[in-house]
N, CA, C and O atoms as a DFTB+ gen file, in Angstrom:
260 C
 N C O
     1  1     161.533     176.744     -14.751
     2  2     161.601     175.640     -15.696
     3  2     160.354     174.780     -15.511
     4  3     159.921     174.541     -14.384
     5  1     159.772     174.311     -16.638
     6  2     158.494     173.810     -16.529
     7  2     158.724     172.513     -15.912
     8  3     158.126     172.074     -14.930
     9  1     159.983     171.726     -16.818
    10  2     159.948     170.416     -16.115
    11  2     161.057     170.287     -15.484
    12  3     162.059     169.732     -15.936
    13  1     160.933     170.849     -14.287
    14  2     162.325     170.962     -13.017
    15  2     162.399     169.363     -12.542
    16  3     163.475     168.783     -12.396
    17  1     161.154     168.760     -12.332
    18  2     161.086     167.500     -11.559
    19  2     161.448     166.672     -12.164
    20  3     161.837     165.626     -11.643
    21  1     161.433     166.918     -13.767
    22  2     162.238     165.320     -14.572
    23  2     164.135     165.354     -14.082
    24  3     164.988     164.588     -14.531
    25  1     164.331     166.332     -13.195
    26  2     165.702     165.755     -13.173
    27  2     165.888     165.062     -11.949
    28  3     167.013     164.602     -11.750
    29  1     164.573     164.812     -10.663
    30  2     164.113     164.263     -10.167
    31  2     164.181     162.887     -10.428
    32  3     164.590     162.406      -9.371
    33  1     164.013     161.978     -11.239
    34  2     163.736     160.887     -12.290
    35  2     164.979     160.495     -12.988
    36  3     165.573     159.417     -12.988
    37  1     165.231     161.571     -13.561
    38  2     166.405     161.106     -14.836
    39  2     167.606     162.261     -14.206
    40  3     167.468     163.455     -13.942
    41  1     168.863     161.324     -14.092
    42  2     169.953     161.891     -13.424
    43  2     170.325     163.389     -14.776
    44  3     169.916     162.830     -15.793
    45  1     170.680     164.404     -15.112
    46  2     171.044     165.007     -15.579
    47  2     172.245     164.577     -16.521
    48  3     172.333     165.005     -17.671
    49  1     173.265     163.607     -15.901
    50  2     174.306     163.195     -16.852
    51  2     173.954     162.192     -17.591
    52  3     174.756     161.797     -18.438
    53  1     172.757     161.588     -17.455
    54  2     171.753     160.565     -18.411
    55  2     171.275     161.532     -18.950
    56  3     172.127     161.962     -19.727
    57  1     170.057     162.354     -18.996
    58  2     169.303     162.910     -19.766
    59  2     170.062     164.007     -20.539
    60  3     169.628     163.912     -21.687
    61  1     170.956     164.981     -20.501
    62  2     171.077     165.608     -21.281
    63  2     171.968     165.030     -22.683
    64  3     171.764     165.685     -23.705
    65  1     173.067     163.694     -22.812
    66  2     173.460     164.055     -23.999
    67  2     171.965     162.947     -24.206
    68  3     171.967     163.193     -25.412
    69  1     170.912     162.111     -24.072
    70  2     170.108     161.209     -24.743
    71  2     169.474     162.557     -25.541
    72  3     169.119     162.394     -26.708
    73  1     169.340     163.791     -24.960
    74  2     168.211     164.794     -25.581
    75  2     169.269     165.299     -26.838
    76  3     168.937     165.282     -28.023
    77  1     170.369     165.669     -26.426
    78  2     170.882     166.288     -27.513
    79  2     171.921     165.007     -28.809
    80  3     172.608     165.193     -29.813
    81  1     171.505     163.845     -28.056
    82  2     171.945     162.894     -29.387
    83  2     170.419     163.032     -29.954
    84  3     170.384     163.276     -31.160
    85  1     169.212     162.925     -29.336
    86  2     168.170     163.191     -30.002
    87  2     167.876     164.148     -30.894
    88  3     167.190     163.908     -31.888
    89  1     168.240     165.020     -30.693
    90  2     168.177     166.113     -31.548
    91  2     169.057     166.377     -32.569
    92  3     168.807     167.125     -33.514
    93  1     170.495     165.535     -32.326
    94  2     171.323     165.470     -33.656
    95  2     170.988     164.512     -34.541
    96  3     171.387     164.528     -35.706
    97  1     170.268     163.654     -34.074
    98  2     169.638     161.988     -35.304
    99  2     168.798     163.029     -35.672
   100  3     169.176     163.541     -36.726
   101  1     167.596     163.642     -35.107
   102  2     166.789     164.271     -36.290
   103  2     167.347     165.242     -37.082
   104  3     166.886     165.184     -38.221
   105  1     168.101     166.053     -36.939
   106  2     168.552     167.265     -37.681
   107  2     169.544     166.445     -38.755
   108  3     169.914     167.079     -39.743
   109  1     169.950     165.175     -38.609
   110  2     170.212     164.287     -39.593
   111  2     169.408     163.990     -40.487
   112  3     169.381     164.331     -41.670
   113  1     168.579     163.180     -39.754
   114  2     167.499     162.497     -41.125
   115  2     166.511     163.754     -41.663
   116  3     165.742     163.601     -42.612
   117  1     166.634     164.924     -40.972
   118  2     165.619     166.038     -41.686
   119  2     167.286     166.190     -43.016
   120  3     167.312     165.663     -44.129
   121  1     167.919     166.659     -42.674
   122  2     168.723     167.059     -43.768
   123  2     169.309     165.568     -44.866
   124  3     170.083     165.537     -45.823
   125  1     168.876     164.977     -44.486
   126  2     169.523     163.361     -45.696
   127  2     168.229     163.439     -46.297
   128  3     168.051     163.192     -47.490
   129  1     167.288     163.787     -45.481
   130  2     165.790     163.480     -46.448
   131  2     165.615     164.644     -47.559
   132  3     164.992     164.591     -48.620
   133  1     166.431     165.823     -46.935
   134  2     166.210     167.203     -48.238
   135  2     167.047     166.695     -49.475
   136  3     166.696     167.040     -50.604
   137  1     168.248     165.809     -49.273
   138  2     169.082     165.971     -50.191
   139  2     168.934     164.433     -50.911
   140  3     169.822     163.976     -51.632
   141  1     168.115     163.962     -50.710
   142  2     167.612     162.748     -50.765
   143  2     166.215     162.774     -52.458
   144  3     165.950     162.043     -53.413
   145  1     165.894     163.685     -52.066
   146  2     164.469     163.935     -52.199
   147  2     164.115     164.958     -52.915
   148  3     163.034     164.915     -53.501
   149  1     165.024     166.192     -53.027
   150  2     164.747     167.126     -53.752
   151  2     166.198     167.124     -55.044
   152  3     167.016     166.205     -55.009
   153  1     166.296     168.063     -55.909
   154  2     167.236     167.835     -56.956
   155  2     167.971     169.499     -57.085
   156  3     168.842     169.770     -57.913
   157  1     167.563     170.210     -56.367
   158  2     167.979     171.338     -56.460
   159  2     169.176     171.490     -55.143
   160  3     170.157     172.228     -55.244
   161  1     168.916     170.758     -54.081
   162  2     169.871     170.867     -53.182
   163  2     171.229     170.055     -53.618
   164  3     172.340     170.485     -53.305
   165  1     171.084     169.095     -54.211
   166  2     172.180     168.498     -54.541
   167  2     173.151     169.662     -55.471
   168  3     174.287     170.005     -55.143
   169  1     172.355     170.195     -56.774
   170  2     173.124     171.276     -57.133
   171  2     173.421     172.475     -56.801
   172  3     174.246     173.152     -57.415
   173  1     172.616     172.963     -55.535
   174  2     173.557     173.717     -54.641
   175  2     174.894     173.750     -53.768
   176  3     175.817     174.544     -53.590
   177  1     174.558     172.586     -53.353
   178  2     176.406     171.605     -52.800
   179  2     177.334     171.537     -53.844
   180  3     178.501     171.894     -53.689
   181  1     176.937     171.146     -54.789
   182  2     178.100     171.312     -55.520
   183  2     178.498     171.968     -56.286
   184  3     179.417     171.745     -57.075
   185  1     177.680     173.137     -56.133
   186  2     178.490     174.373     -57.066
   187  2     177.452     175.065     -57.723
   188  3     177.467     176.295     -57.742
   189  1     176.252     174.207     -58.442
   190  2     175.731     174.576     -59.668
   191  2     174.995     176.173     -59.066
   192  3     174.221     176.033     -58.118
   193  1     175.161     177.268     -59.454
   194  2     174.388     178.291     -59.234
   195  2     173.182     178.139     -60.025
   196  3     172.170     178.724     -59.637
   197  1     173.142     177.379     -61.167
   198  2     171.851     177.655     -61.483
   199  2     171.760     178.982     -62.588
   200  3     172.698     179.626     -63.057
   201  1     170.166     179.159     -62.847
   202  2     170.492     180.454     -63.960
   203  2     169.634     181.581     -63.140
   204  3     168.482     181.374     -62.758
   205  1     170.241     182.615     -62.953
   206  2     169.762     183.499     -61.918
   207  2     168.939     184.617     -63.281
   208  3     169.603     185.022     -64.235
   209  1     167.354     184.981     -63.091
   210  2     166.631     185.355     -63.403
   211  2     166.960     187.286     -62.760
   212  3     167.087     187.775     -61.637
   213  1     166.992     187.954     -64.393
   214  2     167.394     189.205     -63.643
   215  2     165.902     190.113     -64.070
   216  3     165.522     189.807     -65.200
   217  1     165.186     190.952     -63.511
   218  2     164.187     191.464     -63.778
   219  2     164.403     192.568     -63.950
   220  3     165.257     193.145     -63.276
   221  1     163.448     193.407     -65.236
   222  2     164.064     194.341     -65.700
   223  2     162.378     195.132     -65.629
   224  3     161.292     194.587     -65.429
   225  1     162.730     196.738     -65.904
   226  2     161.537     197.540     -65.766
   227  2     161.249     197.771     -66.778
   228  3     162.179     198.283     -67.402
   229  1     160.112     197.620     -67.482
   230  2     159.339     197.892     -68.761
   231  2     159.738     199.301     -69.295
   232  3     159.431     200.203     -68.516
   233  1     160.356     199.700     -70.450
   234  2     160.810     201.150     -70.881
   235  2     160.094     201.953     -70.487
   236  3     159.079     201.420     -70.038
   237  1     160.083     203.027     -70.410
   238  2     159.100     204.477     -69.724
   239  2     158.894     204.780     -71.060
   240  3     159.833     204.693     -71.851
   241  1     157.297     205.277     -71.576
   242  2     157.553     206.355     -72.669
   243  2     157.921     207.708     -72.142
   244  3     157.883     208.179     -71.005
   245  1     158.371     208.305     -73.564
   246  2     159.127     209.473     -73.553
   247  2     158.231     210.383     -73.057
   248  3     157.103     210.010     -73.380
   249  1     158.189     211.630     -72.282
   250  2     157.234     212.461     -71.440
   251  2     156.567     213.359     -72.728
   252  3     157.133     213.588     -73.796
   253  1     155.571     213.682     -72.433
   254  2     155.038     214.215     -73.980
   255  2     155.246     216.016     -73.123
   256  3     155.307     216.434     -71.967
   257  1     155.297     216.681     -74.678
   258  2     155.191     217.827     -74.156
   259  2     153.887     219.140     -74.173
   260  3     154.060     220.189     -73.553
């Protein structure tokens, strides 16, 4: 472990939930800011599929003989 000695410093039952409340506030404000901010996520939550684009292959001509 690179940083063995920070538990040296910071008791383990202090530092680990401060890191992992840290990491749940950001994985918060990253996801309030997507749905915040963009207009397509909102209509994914609630249902809207949207219009799904189907691609098709240009006819073959007929094989000559």
């Amino acid at each position: 472990m690179i940083y063995g000695k920070l538990w040296c410093v910071v008791r383990p039952q202090v530092g680990v939930p401060i890191f992992l409340g840290a990491v749940a506030v950001g994985s918060f404000c990253v996801h309030l800011a997507l749905v915040t901010n963009t207009t397509w996520v909102k209509a994914f939550l609630n249902g809207g599929a949207g219009k799904t684009v189907v691609a098709t292959a240009p006819a073959a001509d007929p094989p000559k003989k």
